[in-house]
N, C-alpha and C positions, 0 to 999 in steps of 0.2 A: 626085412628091410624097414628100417624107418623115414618117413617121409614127413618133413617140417615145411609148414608156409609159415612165408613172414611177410608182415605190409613191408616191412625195410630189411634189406638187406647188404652191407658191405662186401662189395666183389674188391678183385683186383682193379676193374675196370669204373671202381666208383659207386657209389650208393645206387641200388636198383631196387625199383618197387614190385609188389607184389609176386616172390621170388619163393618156387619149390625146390629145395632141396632134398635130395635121395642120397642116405647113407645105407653102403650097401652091409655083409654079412663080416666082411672083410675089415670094419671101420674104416672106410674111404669114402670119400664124396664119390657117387655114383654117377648124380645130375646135378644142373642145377638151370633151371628154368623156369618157363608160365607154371601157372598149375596146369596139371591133369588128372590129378588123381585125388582121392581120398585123403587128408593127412594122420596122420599119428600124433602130431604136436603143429602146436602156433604159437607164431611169436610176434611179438608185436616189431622187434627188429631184432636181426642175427647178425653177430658177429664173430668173426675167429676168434679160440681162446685163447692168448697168450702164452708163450712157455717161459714160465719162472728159471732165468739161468745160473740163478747161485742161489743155495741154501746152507745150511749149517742148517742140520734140523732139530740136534740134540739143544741149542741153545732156544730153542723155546718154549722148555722148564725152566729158565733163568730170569725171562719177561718180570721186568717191576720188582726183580731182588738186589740192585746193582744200584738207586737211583741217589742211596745217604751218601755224605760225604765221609770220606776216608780219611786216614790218618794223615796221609798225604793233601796238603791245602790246593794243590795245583793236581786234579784230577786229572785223568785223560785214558786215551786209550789203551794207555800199557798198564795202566792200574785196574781199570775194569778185565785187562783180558789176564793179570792175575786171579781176578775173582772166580775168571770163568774156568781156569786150572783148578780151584781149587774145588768147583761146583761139581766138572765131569767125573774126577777121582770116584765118585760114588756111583756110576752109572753102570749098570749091569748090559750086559744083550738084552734081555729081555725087555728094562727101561729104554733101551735106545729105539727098541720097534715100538712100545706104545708111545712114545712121545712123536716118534717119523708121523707114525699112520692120523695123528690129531692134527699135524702139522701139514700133512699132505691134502687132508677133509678140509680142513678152511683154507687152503688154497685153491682148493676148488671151486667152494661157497665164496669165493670172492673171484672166481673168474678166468684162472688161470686154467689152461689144459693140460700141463704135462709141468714137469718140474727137473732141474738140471741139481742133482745134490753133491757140494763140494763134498766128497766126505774122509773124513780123516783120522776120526776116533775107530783106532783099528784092533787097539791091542785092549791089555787088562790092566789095573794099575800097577805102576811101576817097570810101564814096557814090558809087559811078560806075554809073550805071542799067543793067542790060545789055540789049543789043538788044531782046530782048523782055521787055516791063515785068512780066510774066508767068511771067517762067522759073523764081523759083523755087518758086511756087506750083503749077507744073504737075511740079515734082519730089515736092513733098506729097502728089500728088492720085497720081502714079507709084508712091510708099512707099505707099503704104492699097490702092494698085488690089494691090498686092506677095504685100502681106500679107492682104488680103479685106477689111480693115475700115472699117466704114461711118465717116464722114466728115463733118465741118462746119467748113467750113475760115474762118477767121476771122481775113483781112488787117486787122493791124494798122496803125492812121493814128499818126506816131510823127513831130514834129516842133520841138521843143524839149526840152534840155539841162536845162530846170528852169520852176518860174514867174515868173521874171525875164525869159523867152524870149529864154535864150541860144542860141548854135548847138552844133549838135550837133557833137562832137569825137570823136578815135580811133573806136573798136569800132561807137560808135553809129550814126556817118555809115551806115552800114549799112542803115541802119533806117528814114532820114528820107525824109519826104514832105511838099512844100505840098500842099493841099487839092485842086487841079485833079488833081497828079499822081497823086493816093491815088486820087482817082476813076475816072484811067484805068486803075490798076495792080487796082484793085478788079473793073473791067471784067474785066481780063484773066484774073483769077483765076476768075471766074463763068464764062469760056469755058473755062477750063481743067478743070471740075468736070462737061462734057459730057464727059469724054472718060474720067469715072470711072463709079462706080457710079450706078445712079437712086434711089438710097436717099440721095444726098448731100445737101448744105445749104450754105447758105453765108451768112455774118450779117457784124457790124464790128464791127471793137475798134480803139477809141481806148484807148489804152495806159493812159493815168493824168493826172490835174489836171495834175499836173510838165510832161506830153512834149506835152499838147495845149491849145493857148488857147478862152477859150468861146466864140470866134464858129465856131473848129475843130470843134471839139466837137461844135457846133448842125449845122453843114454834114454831116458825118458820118455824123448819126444819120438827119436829116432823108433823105438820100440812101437809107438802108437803111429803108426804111419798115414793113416785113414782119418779115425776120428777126429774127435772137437782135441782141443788144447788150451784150458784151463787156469790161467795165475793171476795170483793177487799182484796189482803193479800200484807204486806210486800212491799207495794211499794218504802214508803219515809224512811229515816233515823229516820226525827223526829218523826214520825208514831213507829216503830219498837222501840223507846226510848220512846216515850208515852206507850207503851201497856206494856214493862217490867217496866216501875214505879209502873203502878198499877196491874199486875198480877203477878207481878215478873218473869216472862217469856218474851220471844221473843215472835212474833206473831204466824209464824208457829208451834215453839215451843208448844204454847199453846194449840192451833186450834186441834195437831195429838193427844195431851195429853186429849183430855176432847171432842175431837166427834170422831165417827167412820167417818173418812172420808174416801170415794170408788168411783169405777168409774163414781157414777154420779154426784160430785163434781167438780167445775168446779174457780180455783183459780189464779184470775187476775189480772199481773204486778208479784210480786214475786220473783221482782227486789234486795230486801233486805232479802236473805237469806245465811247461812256458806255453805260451802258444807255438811256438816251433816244434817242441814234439807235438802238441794235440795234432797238428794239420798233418804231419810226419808220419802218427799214428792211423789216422783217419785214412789216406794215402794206400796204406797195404790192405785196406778189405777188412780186417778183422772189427770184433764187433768189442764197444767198448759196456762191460759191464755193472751197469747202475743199479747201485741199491741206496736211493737216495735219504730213505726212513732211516736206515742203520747209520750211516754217514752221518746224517744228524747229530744222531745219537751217541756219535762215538767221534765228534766232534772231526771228522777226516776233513772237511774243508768242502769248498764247490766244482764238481765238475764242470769242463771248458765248455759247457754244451753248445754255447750259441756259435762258437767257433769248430769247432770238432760239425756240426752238422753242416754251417756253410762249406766246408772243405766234403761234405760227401760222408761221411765216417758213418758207418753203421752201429744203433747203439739196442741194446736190450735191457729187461731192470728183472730186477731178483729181489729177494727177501731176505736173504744174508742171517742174520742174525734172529729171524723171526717174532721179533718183539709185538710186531704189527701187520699180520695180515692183510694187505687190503693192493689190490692193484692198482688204481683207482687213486689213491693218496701216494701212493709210490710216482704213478707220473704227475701228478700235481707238486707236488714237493720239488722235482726237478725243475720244473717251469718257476715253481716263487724262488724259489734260490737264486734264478736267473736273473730276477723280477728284485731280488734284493740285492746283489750283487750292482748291476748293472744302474738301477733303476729307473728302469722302463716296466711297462706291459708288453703282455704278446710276444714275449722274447723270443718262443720258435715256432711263431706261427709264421709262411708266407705267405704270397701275392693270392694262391689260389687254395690252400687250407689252412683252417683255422688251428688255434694252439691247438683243442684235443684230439683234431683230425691227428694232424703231423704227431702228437704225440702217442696216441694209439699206434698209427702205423708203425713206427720205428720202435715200438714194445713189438707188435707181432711180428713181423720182419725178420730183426735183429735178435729175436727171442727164439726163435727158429732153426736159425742159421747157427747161433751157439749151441744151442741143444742136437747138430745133426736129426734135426727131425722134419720130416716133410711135411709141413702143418704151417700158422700162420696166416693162411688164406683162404678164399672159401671159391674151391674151384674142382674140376675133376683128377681127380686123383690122389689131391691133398688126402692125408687124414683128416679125421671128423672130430677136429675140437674146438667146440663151437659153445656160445655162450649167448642163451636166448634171453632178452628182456622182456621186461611186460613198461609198454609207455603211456599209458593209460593211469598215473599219476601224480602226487602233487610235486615231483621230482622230472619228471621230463613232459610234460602233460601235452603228450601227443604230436611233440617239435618233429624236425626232419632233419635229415642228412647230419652236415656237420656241427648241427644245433643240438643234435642230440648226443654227439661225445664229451662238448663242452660242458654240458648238464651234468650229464655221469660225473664228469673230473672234478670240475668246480662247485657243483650245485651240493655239493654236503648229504646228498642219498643215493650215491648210485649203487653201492653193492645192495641197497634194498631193492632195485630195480630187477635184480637178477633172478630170473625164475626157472632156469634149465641151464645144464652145464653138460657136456659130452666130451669125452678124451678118448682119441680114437674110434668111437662110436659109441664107447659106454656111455649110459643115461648113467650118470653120477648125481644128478643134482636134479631135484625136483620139487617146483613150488618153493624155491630158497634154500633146500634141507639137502643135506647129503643122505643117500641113501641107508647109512652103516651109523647116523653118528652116535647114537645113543651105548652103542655096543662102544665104539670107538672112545668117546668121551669118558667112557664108564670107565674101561680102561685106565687111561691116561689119569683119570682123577685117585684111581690107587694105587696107582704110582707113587705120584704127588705126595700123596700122605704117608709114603713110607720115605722121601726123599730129606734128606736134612736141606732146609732154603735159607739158615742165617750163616752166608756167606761173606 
């Protein structure tokens, strides 16, 4: 059993002082009350760790190769995600687990508990299946066992070029699946997820309207009847002008009109929506998936958030693209978008929590509920993914309650703050360090050097 005090603690019930938590052998919250006992660790405040609900993990070998300008004078996302075809081509199995398992360590070291991986590089190049339909989903499940972190692995069904239902070409062939074979390779991923943590999950992602037809689609979902459900919606403009050519609808439009979509629907980017879908959206439960650094980055536009949250909508944030690990500027970056868009301050804070209060919550929450994980909170029964600070200094120097999230978000040092990290119970993270990373790092940097990066 491990037993942590903290002078601060975030419950469900609100910031409470002087609070022992017991994680039992199980990785769950055991207790959580006065002291009584001896501790194991102290924190100077505990929080739930977040669950990161979209990654692409392989692209964070690509980080900082993408930033020249291209042939093309009018850059954008369809240009960049040529590049990123042309970057995977060289990716072995064995590349794809060292780069997960670096990618999984600093999501850790930055806060996060558990991680939701869109994952979709399935095949060899040139679409060529390898012997086991499962291979490189059992590398996934290898990276997280690597690194300790809890896990919801989320085989992507990837089958058309566009919605014309053309074939899929270069990079993509990668990626593609008919429907029989998604379901065996889905198979194989769900056997590959015994051989991880029992904290794990596993749910489907249909990629996007573009990559998947709706009789696809229907088979899919219908196939996953339980878990989380996964798609990219409404990112780009020309995406949302693709899909009403040929459905004659908007994307989300479409999506509320022809599935029951609920709260284990989990809809990322969502950038290209009116306000009548955002409230529409918000309306059925599911949780809307931000990844606001990537978006940036990849010029997709601003989430409705100040809208989408007054309507109730549950939202969670991911890493997407992994360019930049950081939890912590991930919700920051959503609030100044707001902050520019709009321009005002304080865009989603209300009457009785502050921006980083509201916005921490609705990471842990809505990060949660996408990933089918019982975590998020710090209460009995939860899993134990929890993320200890030290406030003692020149970044939070000793504030209280909701003074101290604001600090973390806004104050420019909070992943320095971070001194303990736990997913599911594992001590992952110690005095700032992952426990694996030098092994891990070592890895990943031989990779690199055998990797061609002029893309």
């Amino acid at each position: 059993m491990q037993i942590i005090h903290a002078k601060q603690c975030l419950t469900p019930s609100g910031w409470q002082s002087d609070r022992e938590v017991t994680i039992c052998e199980k990785g769950r919250i055991e207790h959580v009350g006065s002291f009584s006992q001896a501790p194991t660790h102290r924190a100077g405040v505990l929080l739930p760790a977040p669950h990161n609900l979209h990654s692409h993990s392989f692209q964070r070998a690509m980080a900082g190769l993408t930033e020249a300008k291209g042939p093309d004078p009018k850059d954008s996302f369809w240009s960049w995600r040529r590049l990123m075809y042309k970057f995977l081509d060289q990716l072995t199995p064995e590349d794809v687990e060292a780069i997960a398992a670096l990618v999984f360590m600093e999501m850790l070291e930055a806060g996060f508990g558990a991680v939701a991986e869109f994952h979709y590089l399935h095949h060899d190049v040139g679409g060529v299946p390898y012997a086991n339909l499962g291979e490189m989903s059992e590398r996934i499940v290898a990276a997280s066992c690597a690194a300790g972190i809890g896990l919801t692995l989320l085989p992507v069904y990837y089958q058309f070029g566009g919605c014309d239902l053309r074939s899929l070409n270069g990079g993509q062939q990668r990626f593609g699946n008919d429907p029989d074979r998604f379901l065996s390779l889905h198979a194989d991923a769900a056997a590959a997820l015994v051989h991880g943590f029992a904290d794990n999950a596993i749910g489907v992602a249909p990629h996007s309207l573009r990559a998947v037809d709706p009789s696809g689609l229907r088979t899919v979902v219908e196939h996953s009847a339980t878990g989380p459900v996964h798609m990219h919606l409404a990112e780009q403009v020309a995406e949302v002008d693709e899909v009403f050519a040929h459905f004659n609808a908007r994307p989300t439009e479409w999506l509320l009109d022809n599935h029951p979509v609920d709260a284990r629907w989990c809809l990322i980017h969502c950038t290209q929506m009116t306000n009548t879908e955002t409230i529409a959206l918000a309306q059925t439960g599911a949780v809307a998936g931000l990844c606001p650094i990537t978006e940036s980055s990849l010029g997709d536009g601003i989430f409705n958030g100040t809208t989408y949250l007054d309507a109730e909508g549950a939202v969670g944030f991911g890493s997407d693209s992994n360019i930049q690990i950081s939890l912590f500027d991930e919700l920051k970056t959503l609030e100044y978008s707001q902050r520019l868009r709009d321009r005002s301050r304080a865009a989603l804070a209300t009457r009785d929590r502050s921006t980083g209060r509201v916005l921490f919550d609705i990471a842990a929450n809505g990060g949660a509920r996408a990933g089918g994980r019982n975590s998020g909170r710090i209460e009995v029964k939860a899993l134990a993914d929890l993320v200890a600070l030290d406030d003692d200094n020149e970044w939070l120097c000793n504030r209280h309650g909701d003074a101290v999230l604001d600090s973390l978000i806004f104050g420019g040092g909070g992943q320095s703050c971070i001194r303990e990290v736990w997913s599911a119970g594992r001590h992952v993270v110690t005095n700032g360090r992952h426990f694996r990373r030098d092994a891990i790092v070592e890895r990943y940097k031989l990779t690199m050097n055998r990797l061609e990066t002029d893309i």
